[in-house]
C-alpha positions in Angstrom: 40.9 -110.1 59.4 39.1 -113.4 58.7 37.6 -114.1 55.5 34.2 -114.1 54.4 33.1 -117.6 53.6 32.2 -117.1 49.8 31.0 -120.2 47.8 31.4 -119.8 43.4 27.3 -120.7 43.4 27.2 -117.2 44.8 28.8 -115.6 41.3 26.2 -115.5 38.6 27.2 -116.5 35.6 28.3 -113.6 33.5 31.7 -112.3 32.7 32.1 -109.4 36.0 32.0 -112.6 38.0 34.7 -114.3 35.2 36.9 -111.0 35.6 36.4 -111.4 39.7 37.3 -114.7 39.6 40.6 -114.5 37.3 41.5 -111.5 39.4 41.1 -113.6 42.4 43.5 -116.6 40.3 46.2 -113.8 39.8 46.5 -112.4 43.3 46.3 -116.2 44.6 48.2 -115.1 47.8 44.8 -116.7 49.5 43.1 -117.8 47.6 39.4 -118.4 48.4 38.9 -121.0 45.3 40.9 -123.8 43.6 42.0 -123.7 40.1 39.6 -127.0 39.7 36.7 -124.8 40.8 37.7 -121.6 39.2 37.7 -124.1 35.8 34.5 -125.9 36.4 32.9 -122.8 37.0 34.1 -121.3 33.9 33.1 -124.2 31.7 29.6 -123.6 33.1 29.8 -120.2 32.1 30.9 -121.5 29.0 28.3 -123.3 28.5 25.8 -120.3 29.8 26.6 -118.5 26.9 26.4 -121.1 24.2 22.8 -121.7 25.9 22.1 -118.6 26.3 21.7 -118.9 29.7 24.3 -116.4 31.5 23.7 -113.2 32.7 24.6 -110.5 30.2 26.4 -107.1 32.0 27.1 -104.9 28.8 30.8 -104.1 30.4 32.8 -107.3 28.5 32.6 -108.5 25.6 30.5 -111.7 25.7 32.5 -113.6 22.9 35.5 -112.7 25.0 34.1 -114.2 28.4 32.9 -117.1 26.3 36.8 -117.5 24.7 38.4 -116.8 27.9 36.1 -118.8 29.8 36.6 -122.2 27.5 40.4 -121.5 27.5 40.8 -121.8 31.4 38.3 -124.9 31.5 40.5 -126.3 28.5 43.7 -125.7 30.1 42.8 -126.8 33.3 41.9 -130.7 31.6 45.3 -130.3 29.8 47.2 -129.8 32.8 45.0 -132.3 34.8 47.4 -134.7 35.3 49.5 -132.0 37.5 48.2 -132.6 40.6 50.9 -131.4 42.8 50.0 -127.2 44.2 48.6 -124.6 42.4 48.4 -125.6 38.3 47.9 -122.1 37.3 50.1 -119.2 38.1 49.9 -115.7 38.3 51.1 -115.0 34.6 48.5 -117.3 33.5 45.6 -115.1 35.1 47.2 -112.3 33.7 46.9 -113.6 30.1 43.4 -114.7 30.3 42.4 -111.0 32.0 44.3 -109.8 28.9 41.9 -111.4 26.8 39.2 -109.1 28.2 41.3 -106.3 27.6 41.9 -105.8 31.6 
């Protein structure tokens, strides 16, 4: 089956794209995105919400996407300097979905 060329402009920003996205980081097998662009795209989500600017959806909690969304932007930076394979795993996904009470 080949994949659907998808690019992360394509996800508005609001958390049902955050929860597709860290659902896409956990299951990783093929993944379609990199952690870097999974983060940069959650720091602009991020900063969406602090702007007011993100695309409200009424299923998640906002201040959650916003939390969850900083925390994989932040942890990405921390663990920039890891620039051999993936730098999150699965678990880490898992955790942040947590968050959102997935």
């Amino acid at each position: 089956m080949a994949g659907t060329k998808v690019n992360l402009a394509d996800f508005p920003l609001s958390a049902d794209s955050l929860v597709r996205l860290l659902r896409e980081g956990r299951d990783g097998e093929e993944a379609r995105f990199t952690d870097q662009a999974i983060a940069d795209w959650c720091y602009d989500l991020f900063s969406a919400i602090d702007c007011k600017r993100h695309v409200a959806d009424g299923r998640y909690s906002t201040e959650a996407a916003r939390e969850v969304a900083y925390s994989v932007a932040l942890q990405f930076e921390a663990d920039f300097l890891n620039v051999t394979g993936r730098v999150f795993d699965a678990a880490i996904y898992r955790s942040w979905l947590a968050e959102l009470r997935l």
